[in-house]
C-alpha positions, 0 to 999 in steps of 0.5 A, a space after each residue: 444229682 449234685 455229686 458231692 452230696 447225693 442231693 438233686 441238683 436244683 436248675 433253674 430254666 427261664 423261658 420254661 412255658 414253651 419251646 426248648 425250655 420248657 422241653 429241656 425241664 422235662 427232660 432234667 425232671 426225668 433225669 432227677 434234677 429239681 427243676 425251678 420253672 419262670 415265664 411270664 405269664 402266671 397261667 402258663 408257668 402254672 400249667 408247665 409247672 403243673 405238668 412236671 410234677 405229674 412227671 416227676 412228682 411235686 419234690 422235683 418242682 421247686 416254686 416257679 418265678 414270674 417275671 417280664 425279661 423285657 422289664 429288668 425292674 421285675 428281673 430285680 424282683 425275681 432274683 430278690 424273691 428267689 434270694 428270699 426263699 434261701 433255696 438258691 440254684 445248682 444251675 442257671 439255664 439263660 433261655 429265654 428269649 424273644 425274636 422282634 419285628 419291630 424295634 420297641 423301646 422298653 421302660 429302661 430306655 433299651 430296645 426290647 430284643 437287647 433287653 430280653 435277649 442279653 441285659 435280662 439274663 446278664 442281669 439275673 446271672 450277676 444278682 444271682 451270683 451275688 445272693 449266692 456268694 459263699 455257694 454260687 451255681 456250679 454251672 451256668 448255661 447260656 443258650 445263643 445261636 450259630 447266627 451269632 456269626 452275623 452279629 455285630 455289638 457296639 460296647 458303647 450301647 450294649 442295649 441297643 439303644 442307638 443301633 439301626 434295628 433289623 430284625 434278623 441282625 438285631 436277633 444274631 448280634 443279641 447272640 453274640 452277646 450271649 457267647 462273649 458274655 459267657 466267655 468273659 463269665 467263665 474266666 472271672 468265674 474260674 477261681 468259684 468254680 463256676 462252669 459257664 458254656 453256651 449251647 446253640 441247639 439247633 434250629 427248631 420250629 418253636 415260637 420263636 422261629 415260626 412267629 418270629 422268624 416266620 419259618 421253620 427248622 429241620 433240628 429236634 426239640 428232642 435233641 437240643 432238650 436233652 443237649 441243653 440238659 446234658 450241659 446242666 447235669 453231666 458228670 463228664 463235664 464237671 468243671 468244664 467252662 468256656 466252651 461254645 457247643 454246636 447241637 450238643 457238640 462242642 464247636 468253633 464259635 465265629 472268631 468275633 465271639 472268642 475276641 477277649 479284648 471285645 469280650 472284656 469291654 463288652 462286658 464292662 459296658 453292660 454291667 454299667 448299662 444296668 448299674 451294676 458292679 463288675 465281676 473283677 477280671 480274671 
């Protein structure tokens, strides 16, 4: 429930149609939130959609969004969407993501697992804030890994355009920058309120791992669902930003992702890699 007015708060959780995304929905339907679904493929939205509201009913599903993360044109067209329907967001869980063999160029000039892993939900986060200005998200949840300790980011390419690919330090430095992203979110975010931490969940055999990856995690699905919904909706976190979370509990990141000069101008990069205007800094 939002506690200052007893309403459910509305989450909404990309990458929802499988893995750890579409089990945390699960577990923030049972625990009262209004849970918004996005995927990519109409069929599976629509089946992940389906089986919330046999869980929690049909005032616990708000209308589900499509949108490709490896396309930021339909990330565009989802915030825009999403902003016409004037509902807005409680919460925003940047979880979805992809692990790639192969380096593939998308149609914005970016390699894929940068776009999908980083400039996706970097994008939708700054549009959603911007639609949301006079009441933006309270909370904001990025869901990274602890291989962002074997990361590297390059500000001057923050989509990975020219950096060598290697498919597992491709992975760890798209990570990485999603915790220095939620860093330098949760200082120009502090003055709105906004709450912005990051939750490695785990190592889990979902999709990701087991086709990407090609292997499989000791971690529960289980545990990081209900981790990764404890940061959405606990009230003992109220107002609780900036923090890196290891399986639920809060950690030390490697030193690389609490750099703030790095953090600052990595950011930087990034909003003008996509044409849009920063947040002022903190």
């Amino acid at each position: 429930m939002d506690p200052a007015n007893d309403t459910p708060r509305t989450v909404l959780v990309t990458g929802a149609t499988d893995g750890i995304g579409r089990a945390a929905a699960a577990v923030l339907v049972a625990r009262g939130a209004r849970v918004m679904v996005h995927g990519r493929a109409a069929d599976r939205i629509e089946r992940a959609a389906g089986e919330l509201r046999e869980r929690g009913g049909d005032d616990r599903v708000a209308p589900p969004l499509r949108a490709d993360f490896s396309r930021l044109d339909e990330v565009r067209s989802m915030a825009a969407e999403l902003a016409a329907r004037g509902t807005g967001v409680d919460v925003l869980i940047n979880n979805a993501g992809v692990f790639t063999n192969q380096p593939l160029r998308t149609a914005d000039g970016f390699e894929r697992t940068w776009v999908v892993n980083h400039l996706a939900p970097f994008l939708l986060t700054h549009l959603v804030l911007a639609t949301q200005a006079d009441r933006p998200p309270s909370r904001i949840v990025f869901v990274t890994s602890d291989a962002h300790a074997h990361g590297h980011v390059n500000p001057d390419d923050p989509g990975g355009a020219r950096l060598p690919f290697d498919r597992l330090l491709t992975y760890c430095g798209t990570k990485l920058a999603n915790l220095l992203t939620a860093l330098e979110l949760s200082h120009r975010l502090a003055a709105r309120g906004v709450a912005v931490n990051a939750l490695h969940p785990g190592i889990i055999s979902t999709k990701l791992l087991t086709e990407g990856y090609g292997g499989r995690g000791p971690d529960s699905l289980d545990e990081a669902a209900r981790a990764l919904a404890r940061l959405a909706l606990d009230d003992a976190l109220e107002g609780v930003t900036g923090r890196y979370y290891d399986r639920g509990r809060e950690a030390r990141p490697a030193p690389v992702a609490v750099d703030r000069a790095l953090a600052a101008r990595f950011y930087e990069a990034s909003a003008a890699a996509i044409g849009i205007t920063p947040l002022p800094p903190a």
